[in-house]
N, C-alpha and C positions, 0 to 999 in steps of 0.2 A: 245530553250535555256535550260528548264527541260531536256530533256534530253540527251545534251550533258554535261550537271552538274553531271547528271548520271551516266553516260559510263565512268566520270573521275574518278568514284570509284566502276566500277563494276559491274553496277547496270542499272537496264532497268525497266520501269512503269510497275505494275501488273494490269492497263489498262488504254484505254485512253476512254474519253466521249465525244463531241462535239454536237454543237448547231448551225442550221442557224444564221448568224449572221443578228440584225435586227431582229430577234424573241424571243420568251421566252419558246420555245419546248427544253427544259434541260430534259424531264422525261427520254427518250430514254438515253439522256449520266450519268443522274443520275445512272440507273439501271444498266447499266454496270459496273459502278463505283464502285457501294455497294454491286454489286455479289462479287466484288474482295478482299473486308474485305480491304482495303487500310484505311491505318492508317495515310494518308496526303493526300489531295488533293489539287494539284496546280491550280487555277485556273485564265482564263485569257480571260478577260471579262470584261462588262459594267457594272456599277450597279444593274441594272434590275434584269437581267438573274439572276448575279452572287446571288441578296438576293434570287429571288426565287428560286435556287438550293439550298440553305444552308438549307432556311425554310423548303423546300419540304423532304431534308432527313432529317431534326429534327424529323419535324412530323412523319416521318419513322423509328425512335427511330435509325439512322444512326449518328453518332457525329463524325469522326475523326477528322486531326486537318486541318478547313479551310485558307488557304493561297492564298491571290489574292496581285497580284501588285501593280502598283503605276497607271497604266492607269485606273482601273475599278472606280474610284471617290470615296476616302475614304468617304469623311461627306454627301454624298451621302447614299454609302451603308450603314454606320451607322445608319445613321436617317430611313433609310424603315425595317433596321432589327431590329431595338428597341431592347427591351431586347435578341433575340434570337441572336443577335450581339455577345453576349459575348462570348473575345475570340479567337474571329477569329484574323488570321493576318493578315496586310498590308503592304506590304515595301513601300521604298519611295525613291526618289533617291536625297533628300532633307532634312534637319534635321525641327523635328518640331520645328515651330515658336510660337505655341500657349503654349510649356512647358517654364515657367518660368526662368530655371534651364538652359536654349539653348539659352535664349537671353542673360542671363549673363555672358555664356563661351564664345561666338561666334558672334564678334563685327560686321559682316556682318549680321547676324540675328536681330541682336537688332535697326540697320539701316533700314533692312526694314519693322518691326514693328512700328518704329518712324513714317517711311515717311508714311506708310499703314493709322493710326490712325489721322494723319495730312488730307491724301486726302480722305481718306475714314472712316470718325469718325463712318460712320454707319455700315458696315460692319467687320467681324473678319477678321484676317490676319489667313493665311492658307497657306499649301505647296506648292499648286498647284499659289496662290499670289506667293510666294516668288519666287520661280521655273521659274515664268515668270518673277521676278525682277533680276533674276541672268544673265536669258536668256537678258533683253535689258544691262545689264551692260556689257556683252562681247556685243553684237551688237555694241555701240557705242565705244567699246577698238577696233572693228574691223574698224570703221566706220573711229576713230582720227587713224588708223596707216595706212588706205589706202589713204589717204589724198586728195585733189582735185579731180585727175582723175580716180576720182569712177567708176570703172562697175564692174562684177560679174567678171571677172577673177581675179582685185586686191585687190578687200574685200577679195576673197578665200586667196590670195596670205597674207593678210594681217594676217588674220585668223590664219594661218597655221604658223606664227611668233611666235603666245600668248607661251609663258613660264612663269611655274611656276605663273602664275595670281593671285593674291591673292585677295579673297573678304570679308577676315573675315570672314573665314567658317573653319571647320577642314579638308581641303582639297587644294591645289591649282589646278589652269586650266592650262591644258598644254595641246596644238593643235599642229599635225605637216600634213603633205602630207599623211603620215602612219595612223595618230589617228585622227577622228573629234569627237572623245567622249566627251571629255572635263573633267567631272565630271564620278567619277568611285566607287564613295561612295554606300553602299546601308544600307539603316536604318530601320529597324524594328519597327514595332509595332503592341502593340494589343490592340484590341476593351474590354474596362471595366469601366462599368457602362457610356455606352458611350462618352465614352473619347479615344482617342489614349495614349499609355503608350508607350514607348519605354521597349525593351526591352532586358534586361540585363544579366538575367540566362534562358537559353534553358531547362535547367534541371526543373526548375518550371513549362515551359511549358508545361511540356510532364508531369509532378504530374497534373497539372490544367486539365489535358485532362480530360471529364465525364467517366467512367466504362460500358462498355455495359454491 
């Protein structure tokens, strides 16, 4: 997916690094990586790995700017990198629910913080919650339009109906034969003073970067 993002403007990796997956042997794709002076590194991975690579090039007085997904477990990776977290970024294919400012734009959001803090008083509401509260509200929109005689061909068939879905989010769902993406939003953020920040000017980022 990096690089076909790439190729749409030209542009090809000044290298790649990899890691057994199920391991935390990053030194090999580290060193690659930081021969190459790359001034971003996309990365795409589990928490583990992903903090110990960050750590391992800090320690290496290595800084570009770190960027991982929405798979690799944000409040995961934040909690093992502690302060060396700062910084880094995370997309999310979900708005965060823990910024104040997202439950009062986005009456989807602010629902499932309600229900979150109702069923689960002890625990925080998160993306990775929400993400999965989005996921069973289309499950059951797919569940009420295939109506009695349910199997896996007329849920699909039912599925592939959803237009323009709205769940109180800044986005609607729209499934067809052609698209099962559903959700095609992607959110930003970065790790500071461990928190996720959303983020808003790119041009900050790239001032924010450390000075080798």
């Amino acid at each position: 997916g990096t690089e076909l993002a790439l190729k749409a403007f030209g542009l090809t990796p000044v290298a790649r690094g990899t890691y057994i997956r199920g391991t935390l042997n990053v030194g090999e794709g580290l060193s690659k990586i930081k021969n190459s002076e790359a001034e971003a590194v996309v990365m795409i991975g589990t928490y583990e790995p992903c903090a110990k690579f960050i750590k391992m090039a800090k320690s290496q007085g290595y800084t570009p700017i770190f960027y991982n997904v929405s798979f690799v477990g944000a409040d995961e990776l934040a909690r093992r990198l502690g302060e060396e977290g700062e910084g880094v970024i995370v997309s999310q294919v979900v708005p965060s629910p823990e910024r104040p400012e997202t439950q009062a734009l986005l009456k989807g959001v602010k629902e499932y913080v309600e229900l979150h803090r109702r069923y689960f008083p002890e625990d925080v509401p998160n993306v990775i919650g929400l993400e999965g509260y989005i996921n069973a509200r289309v499950l059951v929109e797919g569940l009420t339009r295939a109506g009695k005689n349910l199997n896996r061909e007329t849920f699909i068939e039912a599925i592939e109906t959803i237009r323009k879905f709205s769940l109180g989010l800044d986005t609607e769902i729209t499934f067809s034969p052609q698209d099962h993406q559903g959700l095609k939003a992607v959110y930003f953020s970065r790790i500071q003073r461990s928190q996720f920040i959303p983020i808003s000017d790119w041009q900050e980022v790239k001032r924010a970067r450390p000075v080798r």
